[in-house]
C-alpha positions in Angstrom: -69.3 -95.3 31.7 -66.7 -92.9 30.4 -65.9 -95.5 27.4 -69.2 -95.3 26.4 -69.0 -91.5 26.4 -65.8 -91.3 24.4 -67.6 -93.6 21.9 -70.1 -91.5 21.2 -69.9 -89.6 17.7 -71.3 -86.3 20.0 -68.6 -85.9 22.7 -65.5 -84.2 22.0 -62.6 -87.0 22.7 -64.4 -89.7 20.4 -62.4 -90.9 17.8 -64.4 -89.6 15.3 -64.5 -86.6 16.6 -60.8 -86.3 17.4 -58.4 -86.5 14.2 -54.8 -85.2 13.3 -55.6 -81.5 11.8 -54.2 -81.4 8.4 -51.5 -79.0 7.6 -53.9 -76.5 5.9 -55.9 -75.9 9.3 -52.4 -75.7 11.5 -51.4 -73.0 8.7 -54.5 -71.4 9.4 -54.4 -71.2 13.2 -50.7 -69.8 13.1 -52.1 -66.8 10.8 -54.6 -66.0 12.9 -52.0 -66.5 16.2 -50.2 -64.2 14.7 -52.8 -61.8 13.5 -53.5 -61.6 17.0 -50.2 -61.0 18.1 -50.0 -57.7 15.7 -53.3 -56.7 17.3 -52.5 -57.2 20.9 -48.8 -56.1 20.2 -45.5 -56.0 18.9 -44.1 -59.0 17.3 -40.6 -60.8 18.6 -38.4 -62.0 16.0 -35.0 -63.9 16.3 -32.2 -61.2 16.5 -30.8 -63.1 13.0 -34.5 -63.0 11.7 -35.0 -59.3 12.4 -30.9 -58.5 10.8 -31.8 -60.1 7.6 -35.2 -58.6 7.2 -34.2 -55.0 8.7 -30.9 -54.8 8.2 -31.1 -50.8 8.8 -33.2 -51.2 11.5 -33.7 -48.6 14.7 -31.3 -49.9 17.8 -31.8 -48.6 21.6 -29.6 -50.6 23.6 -29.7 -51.3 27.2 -25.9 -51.8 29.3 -27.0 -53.9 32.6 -25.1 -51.8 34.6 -25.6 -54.4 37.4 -24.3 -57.6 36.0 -20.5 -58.1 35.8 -18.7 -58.7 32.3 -18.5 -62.9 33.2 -22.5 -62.9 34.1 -22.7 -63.2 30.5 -25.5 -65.7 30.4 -26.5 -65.4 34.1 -30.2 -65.9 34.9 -30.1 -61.9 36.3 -29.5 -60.6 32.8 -31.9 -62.9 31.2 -34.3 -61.7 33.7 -33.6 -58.3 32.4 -34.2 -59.1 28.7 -37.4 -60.9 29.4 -38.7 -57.3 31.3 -37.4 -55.5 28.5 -39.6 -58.4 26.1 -42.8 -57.7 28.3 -42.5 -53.6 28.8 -41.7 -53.8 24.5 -44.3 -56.5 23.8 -47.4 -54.7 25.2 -46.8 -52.0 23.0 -49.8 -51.6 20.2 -48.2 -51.4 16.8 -48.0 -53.5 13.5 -43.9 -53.2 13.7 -41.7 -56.1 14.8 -38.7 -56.1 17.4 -36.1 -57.8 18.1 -33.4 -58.6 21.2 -30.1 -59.9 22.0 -27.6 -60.2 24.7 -24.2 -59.1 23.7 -20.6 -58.7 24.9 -19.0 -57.4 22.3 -18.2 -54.5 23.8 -16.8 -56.1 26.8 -19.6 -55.6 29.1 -23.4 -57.2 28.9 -26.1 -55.2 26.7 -29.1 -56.0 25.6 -29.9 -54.6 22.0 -33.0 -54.1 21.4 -34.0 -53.6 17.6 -37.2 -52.1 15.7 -38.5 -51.9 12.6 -40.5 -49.1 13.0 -38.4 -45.8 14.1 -41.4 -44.5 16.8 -41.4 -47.8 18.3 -37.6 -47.2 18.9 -38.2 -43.4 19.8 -41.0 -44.9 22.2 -38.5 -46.7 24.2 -35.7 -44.5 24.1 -38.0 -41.8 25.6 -39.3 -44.2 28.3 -35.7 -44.5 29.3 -33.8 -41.6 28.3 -31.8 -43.2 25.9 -28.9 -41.0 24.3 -27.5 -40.6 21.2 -24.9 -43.0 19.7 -23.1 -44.0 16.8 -21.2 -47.4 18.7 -23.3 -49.4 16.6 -22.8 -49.2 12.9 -25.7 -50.3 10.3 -28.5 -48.9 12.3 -30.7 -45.9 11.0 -31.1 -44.8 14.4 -29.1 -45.9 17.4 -29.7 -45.2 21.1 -28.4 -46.3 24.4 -29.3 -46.0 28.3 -28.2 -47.8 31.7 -30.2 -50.3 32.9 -29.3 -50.1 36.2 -31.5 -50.9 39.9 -33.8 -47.9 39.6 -34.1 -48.0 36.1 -35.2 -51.7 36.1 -37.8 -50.7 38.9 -38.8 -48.0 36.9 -39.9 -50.3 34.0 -41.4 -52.9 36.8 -43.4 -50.2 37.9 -44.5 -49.4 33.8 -45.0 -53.2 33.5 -48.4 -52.8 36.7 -49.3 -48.7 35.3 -50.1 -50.3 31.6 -46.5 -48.6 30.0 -46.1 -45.5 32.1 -42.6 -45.5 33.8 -42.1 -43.2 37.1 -39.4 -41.2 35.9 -38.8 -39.7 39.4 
């Protein structure tokens, strides 16, 4: 019985029904993907992505205050990207963003870059980023501990739609 269903030129897994899309219509459905993703949000780019296209970019960095200089790579500050990815992600605006994990200055840091200054200025305000110049290239640079309560904090800003207890 379900052969005969496949087979018939109406249902939706016959084989005339069910070819390869041609590269036109996959091009198509990424556009509008990513139209979608500019509507719903900010869009992620690979850290070398976003440095080529914004190389004077906005920086607010995060140092995990938590994870230990050889945790480099750990599943804890991974963890603490990805919330930083969600809490930056939800954000409505046509910019795009960017992060990394870094060690170069011998701890862990997450750097999180914007092409659009108030989407930087947005963060940095969520998380009382200060002032910095560590980081040479960027039009604006900030930079904040990520520690415990501050992670909470976001956790909290992840279930009030973006509105971190600053308690």
């Amino acid at each position: 019985m379900l052969k005969a269903a496949n087979r018939d030129p109406r249902h939706p897994m016959s084989p005339e029904n069910n070819s390869i899309p041609s590269a036109d219509s996959i091009t198509h459905v990424r556009q509008r993907l990513r139209d979608a993703s500019v509507a719903c949000g900010m869009r992620s780019l690979s850290w070398p992505a976003f440095l080529k296209n914004f190389p004077h970019g906005h920086l607010v960095a995060a140092v995990a205050v938590d994870v230990g200089a050889d945790e480099i790579g750990s599943r804890r500050l991974r963890d603490l990207r990805d919330l930083l990815h969600r809490i930056i992600g939800r954000r409505a605006s046509s910019g795009v963003f960017a992060l990394t994990v870094s060690r170069a200055a011998g701890f862990p840091e997450i750097l999180c870059g914007f092409e659009a200054q108030t989407d930087a200025d947005a963060l940095a305000a969520m998380t009382h980023a200060k002032p910095t110049d560590r980081y040479p290239g960027f039009a604006t640079q900030r930079l904040f501990g990520l520690d415990t309560a501050m992670e909470a904090a976001i956790r909290a800003g992840l279930l009030s739609e973006g509105d971190i207890d600053q308690r």
